[in-house]
BABAKOL-713568 format. One record per atom (N, C-alpha, C): x, y, z; residue in one letter. Coordinates in steps of 0.2 Angstrom, whole numbers, plus 5000, padded with zeros to 4 digits. Atoms other than C-alpha are relative to their C-alpha. Layout:
// residues N
XYZA/...
// end
This chain:
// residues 395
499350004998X/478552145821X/500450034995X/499549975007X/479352185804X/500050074998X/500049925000X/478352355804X/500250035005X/499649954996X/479152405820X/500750025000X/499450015001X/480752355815X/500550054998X/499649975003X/481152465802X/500050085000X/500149924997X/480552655810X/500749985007X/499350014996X/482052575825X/500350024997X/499450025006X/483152555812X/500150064996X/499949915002X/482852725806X/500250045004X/499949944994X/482852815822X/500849995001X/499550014999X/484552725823X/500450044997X/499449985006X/485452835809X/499650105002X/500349924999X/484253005814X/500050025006X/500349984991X/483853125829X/499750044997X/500449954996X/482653215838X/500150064998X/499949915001X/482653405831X/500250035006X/499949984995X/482453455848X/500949985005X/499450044996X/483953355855X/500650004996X/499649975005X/484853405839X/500350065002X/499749934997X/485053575844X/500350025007X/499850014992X/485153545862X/500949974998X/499350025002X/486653445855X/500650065000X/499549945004X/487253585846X/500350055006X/500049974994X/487053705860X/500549985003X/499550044994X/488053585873X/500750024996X/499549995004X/489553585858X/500550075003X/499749954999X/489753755857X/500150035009X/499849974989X/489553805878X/500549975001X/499350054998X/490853665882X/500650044995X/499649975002X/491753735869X/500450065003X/499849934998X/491753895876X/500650005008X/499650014991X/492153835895X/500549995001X/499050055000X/493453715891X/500650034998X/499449965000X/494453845884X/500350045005X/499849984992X/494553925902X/500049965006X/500050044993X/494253775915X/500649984999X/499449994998X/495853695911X/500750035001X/499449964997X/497053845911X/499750035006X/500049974995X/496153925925X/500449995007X/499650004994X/497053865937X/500849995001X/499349985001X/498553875930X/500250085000X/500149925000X/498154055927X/500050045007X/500049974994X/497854075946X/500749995003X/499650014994X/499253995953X/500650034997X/499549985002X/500554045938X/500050075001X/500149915002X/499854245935X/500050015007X/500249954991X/498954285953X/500349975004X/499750024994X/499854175963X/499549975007X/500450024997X/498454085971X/500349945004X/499650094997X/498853935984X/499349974999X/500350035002X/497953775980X/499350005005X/500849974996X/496753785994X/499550074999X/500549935000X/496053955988X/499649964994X/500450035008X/495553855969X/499549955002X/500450054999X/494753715979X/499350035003X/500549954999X/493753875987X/499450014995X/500349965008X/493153945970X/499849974999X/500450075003X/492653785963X/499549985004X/500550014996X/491753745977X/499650055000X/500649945000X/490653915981X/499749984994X/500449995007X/490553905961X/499649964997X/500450035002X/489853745959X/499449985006X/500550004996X/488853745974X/499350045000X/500649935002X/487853905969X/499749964994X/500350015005X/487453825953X/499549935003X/500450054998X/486753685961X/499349995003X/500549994996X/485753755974X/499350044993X/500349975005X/484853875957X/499849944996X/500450075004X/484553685949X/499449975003X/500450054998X/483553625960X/499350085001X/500749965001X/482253805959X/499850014993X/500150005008X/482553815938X/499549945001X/500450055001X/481953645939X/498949995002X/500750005000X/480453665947X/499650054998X/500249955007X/479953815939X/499850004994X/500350045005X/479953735924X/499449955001X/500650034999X/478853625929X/499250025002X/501049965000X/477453745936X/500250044994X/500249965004X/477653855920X/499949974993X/499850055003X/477853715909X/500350034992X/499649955004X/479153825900X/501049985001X/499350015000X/481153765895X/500450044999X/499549975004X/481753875883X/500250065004X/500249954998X/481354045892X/500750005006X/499649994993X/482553995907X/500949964997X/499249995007X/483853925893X/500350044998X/499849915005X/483954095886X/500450025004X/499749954996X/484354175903X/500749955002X/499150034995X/485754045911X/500349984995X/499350025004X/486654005894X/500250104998X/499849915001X/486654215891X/500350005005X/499649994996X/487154235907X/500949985001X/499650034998X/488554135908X/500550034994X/499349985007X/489254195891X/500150064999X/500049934999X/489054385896X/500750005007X/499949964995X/490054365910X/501149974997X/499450055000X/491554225904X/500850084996X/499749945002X/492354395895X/500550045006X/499849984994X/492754465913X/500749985004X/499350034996X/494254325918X/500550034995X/499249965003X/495354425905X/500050075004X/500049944997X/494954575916X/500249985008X/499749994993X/495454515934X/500649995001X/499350014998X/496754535944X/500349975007X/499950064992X/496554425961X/499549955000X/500350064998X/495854285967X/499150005000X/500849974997X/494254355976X/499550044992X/500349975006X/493854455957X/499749914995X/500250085005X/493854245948X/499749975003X/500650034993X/492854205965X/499350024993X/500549985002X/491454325958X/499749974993X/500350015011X/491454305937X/500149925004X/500450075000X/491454095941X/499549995003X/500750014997X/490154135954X/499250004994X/500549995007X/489254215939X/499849954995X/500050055006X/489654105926X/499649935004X/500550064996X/488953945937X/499350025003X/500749964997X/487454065943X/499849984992X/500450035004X/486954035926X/500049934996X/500150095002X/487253855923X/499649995006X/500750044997X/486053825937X/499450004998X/500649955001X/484853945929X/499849934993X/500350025005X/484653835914X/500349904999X/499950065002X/485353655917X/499649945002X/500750044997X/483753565926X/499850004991X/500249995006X/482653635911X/500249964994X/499750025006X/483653585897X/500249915000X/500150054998X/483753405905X/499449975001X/500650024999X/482053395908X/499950014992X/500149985005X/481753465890X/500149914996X/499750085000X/482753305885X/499849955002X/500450054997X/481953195895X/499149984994X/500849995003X/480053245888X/500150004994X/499949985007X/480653265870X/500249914998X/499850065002X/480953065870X/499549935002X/500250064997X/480452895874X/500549975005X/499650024998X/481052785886X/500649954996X/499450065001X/481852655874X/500550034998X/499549955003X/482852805866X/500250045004X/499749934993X/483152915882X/500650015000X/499250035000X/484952815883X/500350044996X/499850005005X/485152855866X/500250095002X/500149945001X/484553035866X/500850055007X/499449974995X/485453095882X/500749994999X/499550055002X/486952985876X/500350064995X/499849955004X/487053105862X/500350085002X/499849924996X/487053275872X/500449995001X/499549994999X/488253215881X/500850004996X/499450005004X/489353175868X/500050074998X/499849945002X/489253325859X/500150055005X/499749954995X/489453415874X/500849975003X/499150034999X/491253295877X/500450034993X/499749955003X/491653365861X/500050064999X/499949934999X/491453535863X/500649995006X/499449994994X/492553515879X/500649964997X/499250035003X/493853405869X/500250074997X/499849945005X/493853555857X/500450065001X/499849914998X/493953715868X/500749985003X/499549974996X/495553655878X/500649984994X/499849985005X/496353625861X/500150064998X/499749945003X/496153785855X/500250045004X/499849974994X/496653855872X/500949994997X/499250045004X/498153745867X/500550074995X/499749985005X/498453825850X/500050085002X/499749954996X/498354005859X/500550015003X/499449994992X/499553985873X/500449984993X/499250005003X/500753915860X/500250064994X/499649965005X/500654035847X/500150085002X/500049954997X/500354185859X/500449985005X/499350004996X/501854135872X/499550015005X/500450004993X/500554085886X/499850085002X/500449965001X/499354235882X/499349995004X/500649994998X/498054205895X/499350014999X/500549975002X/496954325894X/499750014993X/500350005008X/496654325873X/499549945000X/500450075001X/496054135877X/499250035005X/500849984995X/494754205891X/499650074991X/500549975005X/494254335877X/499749954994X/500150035003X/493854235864X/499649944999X/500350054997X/493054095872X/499250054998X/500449984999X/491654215872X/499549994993X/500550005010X/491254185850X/499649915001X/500550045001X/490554005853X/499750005007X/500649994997X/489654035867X/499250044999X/500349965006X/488854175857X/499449974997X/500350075003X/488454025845X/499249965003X/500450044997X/487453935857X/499550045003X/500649984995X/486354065865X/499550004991X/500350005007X/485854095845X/499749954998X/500150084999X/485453915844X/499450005004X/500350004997X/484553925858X/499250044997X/500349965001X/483454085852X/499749994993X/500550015007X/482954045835X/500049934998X/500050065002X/483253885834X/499749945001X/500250074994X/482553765848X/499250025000X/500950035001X/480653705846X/499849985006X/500450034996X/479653665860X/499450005000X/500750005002X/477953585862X/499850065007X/500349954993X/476753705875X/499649945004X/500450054996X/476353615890X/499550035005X/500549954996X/475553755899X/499249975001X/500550024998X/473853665898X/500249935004X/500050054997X/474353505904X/500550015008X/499849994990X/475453585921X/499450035002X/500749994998X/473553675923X/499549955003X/500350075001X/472753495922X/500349965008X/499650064996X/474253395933X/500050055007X/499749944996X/474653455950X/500650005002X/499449955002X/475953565953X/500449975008X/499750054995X/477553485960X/500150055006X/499749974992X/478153535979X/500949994998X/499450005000X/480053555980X/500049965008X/499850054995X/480753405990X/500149954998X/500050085003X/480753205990X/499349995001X/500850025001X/478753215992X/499849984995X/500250005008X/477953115979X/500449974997X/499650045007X/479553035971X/500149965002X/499950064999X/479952895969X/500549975004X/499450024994X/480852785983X/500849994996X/499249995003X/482252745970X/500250044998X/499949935001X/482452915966X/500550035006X/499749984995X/482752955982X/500849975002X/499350044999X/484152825985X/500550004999X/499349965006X/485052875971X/500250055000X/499649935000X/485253035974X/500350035006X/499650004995X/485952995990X/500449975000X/499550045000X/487052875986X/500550044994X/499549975006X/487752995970X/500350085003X/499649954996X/487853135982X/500549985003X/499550054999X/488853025992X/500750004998X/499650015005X/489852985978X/500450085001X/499849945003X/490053175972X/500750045006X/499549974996X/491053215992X/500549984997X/499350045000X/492453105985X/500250064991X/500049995007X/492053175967X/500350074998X/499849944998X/493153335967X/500150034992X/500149975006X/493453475954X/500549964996X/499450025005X/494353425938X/500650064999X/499749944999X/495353575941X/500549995004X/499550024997X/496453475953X/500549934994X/499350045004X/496853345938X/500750034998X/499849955004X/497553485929X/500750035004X/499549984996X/498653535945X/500549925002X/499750104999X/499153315945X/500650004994X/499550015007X/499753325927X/500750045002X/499249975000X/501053465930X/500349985007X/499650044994X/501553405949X/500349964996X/499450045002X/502253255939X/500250024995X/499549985006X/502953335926X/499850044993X/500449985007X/501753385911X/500050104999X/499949935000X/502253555904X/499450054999X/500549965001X/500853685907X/499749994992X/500650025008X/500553705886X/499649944999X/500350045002X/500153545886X/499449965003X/500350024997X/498953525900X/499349994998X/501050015006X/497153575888X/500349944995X/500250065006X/497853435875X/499949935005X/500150064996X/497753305890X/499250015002X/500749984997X/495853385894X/499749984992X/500150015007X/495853355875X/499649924999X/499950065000X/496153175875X/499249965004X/500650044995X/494853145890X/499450014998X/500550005001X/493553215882X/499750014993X/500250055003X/493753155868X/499849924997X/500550084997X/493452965874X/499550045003X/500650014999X/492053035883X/499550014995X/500149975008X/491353115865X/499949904997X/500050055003X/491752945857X/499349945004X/500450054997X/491052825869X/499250025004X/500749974996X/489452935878X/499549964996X/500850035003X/488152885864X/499949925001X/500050085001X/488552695863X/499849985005X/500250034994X/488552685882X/499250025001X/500749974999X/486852785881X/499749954996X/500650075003X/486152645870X/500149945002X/499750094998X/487052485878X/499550005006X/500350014994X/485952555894X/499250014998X/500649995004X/484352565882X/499949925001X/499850065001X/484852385880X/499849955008X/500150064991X/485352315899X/499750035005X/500249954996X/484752445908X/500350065004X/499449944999X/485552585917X/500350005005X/499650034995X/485952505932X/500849985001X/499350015001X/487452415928X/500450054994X/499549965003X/488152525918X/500350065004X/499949964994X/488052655932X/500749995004X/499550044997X/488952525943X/500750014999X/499450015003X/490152505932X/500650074998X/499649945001X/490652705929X/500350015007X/499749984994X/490752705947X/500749985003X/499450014998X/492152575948X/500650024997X/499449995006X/493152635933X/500050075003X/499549944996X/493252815944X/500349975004X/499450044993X/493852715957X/500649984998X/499250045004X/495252645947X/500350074999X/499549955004X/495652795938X/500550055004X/499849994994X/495752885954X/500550005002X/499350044997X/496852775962X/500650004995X/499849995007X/497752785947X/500650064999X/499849935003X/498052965946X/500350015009X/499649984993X/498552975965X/500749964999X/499450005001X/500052855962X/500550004995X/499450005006X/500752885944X/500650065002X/499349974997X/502552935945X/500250044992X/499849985004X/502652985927X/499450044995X/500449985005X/502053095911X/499649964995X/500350035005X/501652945899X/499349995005X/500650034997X/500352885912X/499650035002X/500549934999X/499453035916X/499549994992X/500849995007X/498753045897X/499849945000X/500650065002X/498252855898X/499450025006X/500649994996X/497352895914X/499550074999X/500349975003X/496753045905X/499449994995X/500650055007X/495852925890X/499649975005X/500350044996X/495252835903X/499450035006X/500649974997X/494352955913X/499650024996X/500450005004X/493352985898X/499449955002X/500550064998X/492452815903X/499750025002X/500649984993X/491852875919X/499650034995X/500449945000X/491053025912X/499649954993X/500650045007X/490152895895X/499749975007X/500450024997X/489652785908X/499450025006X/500249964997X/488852905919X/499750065000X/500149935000X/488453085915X/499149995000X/500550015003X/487053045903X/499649955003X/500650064998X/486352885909X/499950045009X/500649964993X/485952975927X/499350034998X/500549965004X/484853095918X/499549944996X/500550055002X/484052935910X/499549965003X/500450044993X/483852835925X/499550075002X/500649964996X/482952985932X/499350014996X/500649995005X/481853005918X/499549945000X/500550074999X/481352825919X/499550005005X/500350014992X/480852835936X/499550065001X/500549924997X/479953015937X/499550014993X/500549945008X/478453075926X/500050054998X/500049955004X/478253205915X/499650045004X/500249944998X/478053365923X/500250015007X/499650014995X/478953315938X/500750015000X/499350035003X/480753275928X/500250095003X/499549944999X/481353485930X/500049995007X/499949994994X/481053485949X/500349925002X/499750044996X/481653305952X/500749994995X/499349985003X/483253355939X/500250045005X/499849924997X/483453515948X/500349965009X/499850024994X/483453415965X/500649965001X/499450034999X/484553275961X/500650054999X/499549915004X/485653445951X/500250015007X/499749954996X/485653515968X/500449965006X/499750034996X/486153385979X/500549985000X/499250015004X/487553335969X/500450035000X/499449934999X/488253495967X/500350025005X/499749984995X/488153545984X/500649965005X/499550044993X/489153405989X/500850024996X/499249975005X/490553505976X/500450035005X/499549924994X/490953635991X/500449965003X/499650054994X/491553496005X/500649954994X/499750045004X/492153395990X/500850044998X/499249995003X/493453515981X/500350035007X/499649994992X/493853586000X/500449945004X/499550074999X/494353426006X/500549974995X/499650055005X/495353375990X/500750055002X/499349974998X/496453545996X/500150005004X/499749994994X/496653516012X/500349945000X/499650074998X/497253336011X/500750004995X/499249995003X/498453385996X/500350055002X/499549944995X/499153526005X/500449975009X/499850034994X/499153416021X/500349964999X/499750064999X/499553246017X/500349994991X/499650015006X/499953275998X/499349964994X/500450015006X/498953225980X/499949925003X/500150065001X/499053015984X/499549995004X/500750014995X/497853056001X/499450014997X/500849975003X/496553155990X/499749954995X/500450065006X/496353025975X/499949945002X/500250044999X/496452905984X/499349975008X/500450004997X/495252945998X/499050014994X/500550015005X/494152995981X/499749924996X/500050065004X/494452805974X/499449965007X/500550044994X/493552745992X/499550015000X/500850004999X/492052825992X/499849984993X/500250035004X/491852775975X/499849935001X/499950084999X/491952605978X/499549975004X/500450004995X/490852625993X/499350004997X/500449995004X/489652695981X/499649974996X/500250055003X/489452555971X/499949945000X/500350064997X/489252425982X/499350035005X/500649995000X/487852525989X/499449994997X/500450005005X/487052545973X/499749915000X/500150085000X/487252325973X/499850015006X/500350024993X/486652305991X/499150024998X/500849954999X/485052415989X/499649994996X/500450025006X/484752355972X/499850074995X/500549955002X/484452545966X/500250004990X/
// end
């Protein structure tokens, strides 16, 4: 009892190599991204003159392509029993192309480069969560994932910060923030290339057999869930409409990345804790519980009349994403065995995603139709829905 104590109690203060770096990795991408997701759509509507329905377009195509590519990364990884290899290609790709939105000049051209850029977050986001998975235990998965995520919430606090510090010291300089973004993404494919460790499993996907693309084989609460979180995801629309919420009530454009700041630095703070608290009770309720805290915050962001309320409900959407992000990726790992995890990442990846298209599409038709209090608040229902399914079904 005493000698298993104190190797816990170590692991409590150390990490995983693997999951270190993976850490690091996630830091700098998010860093890179977050200094263009939240001006981008201020860049369309203010530079190119985009209407809001066209942004709910691009975010849908571009997170729906990325989705459908997660669910074949993943099982690929699984028959080739290979992470890094497909790491290299979707974070290189994404970081060759992020260069490009200082070069367009319409809507249909920031269509393509986020097509790009999302073509290769499909290519390597399965993989890299399965890598995660297999590189831990279950009593630590919480923890491990918990971590990723965090350092990938700080990178995204960070980049819309220094987007920030751009735009103010360059007189809303766009394009220099789209160039620039490009140096810590650099960072992380480096990371990636010399630095990331994996064991060889290529004898044991020879050994096990080789998964089917589908629900055959997985587990019934696998299935559930990733019905009930696609579900979820119609209501769950891009953060790309918070960003158009802030300035509707008032918040001056500069200010908009240090409000992407704030949110993602409560998710950053709270991610690991919530990834061990479900080590602890399990990942069930805590799930539940991210589910209702979008509900609130949602509701929330549809009726605030003013700018101080926006940045509380900006600290506060951090919750969602600690409760949530990572412990999914946990739950799944629980429940699916080793050598299965990329293709039943990649699937749930792809179901989720794809329910992004109809999701940011309907967020712009309801606020262009009925206005911003219909869309979050039609998002705050299906949340809600979401989590008493989760309690009815037991998943």
């Amino acid at each position: 009892m005493n000698g298993s104590a104190e190797p816990n109690k170590k692991r409590l203060f150390t990490m995983n190599p693997v999951i270190l770096v993976l850490g690091l990795v996630s830091l700098f991408t998010d860093l890179s991204s977050n200094m263009i997701v939240p001006i981008l759509p201020l860049y369309l509507t203010a530079v190119l003159h985009v209407q809001v329905g066209a942004i709910g377009v691009i975010e849908g195509i571009a997170e729906s392509t990325a989705s459908i590519l997660k669910l074949f990364s993943g099982w690929i990884t699984d028959r080739i029993g290979k992470h890094k290899l497909l790491m290299l290609m979707g974070y290189g790709l994404s970081n060759l192309t992020k260069p490009l939105f200082a070069l367009s000049a319409s809507w249909s051209q920031v269509l393509i480069i986020r097509f790009s850029d999302r073509f290769g977050k499909g290519i390597r986001t399965s993989p890299r969560d399965a890598l995660v998975a297999d590189s831990t235990t279950k009593e630590e998965r919480g923890k491990a994932f918990g971590f990723r995520r965090a350092m990938d919430a700080l990178g995204a606090a960070i980049g819309p910060l220094a987007a920030f510090a751009i735009l103010a010291i360059y007189a809303g300089n766009y394009r220099l923030v789209f160039w620039l973004s490009v140096i810590p993404g650099f960072l992380a494919v480096i990371l990636i290339a010399f630095f990331l460790k994996e064991k060889d499993r290529r004898e044991n996907v020879k050994q096990a057999s080789l998964p089917k693309i589908g629900f055959r084989n997985l587990d019934r609460r696998f299935i559930w869930f990733s019905l009930i979180f696609t579900f979820f995801t119609v209501g769950n629309f891009s953060d790309a409409f918070l960003a158009l919420r802030a300035q509707d009530v008032g918040m001056l454009p500069a200010f908009v990345p240090l409000a992407f700041f704030a949110l993602n630095m409560s998710s950053s703070i709270f991610s690991m804790p919530i990834g061990m608290l479900s080590d602890r009770i399990g990942r069930r309720p805590v799930l539940i519980s991210g589910l209702l805290i979008f509900a609130a915050i949602y509701f929330g962001f549809g009726i605030v009349k003013n700018v101080p309320w926006i940045w509380v409900l900006f600290v506060l959407y951090g919750f969602y994403y600690a409760f949530t992000e990572g412990i999914q990726k946990a739950y799944i790992a629980d429940i699916v065995p080793e050598g299965q995890r990329g293709t039943a990442m990649g699937t749930f990846n792809a179901m989720t995603g794809l329910a992004a298209l109809p999701a940011s599409i309907m967020a712009g038709y309801l606020w262009q139709t009925f206005g911003p209090v219909a869309a979050f608040s039609t998002s705050s229902a299906i949340a809600v829905i979401a989590a008493l399914l989760m309690i009815i079904l037991r998943i």
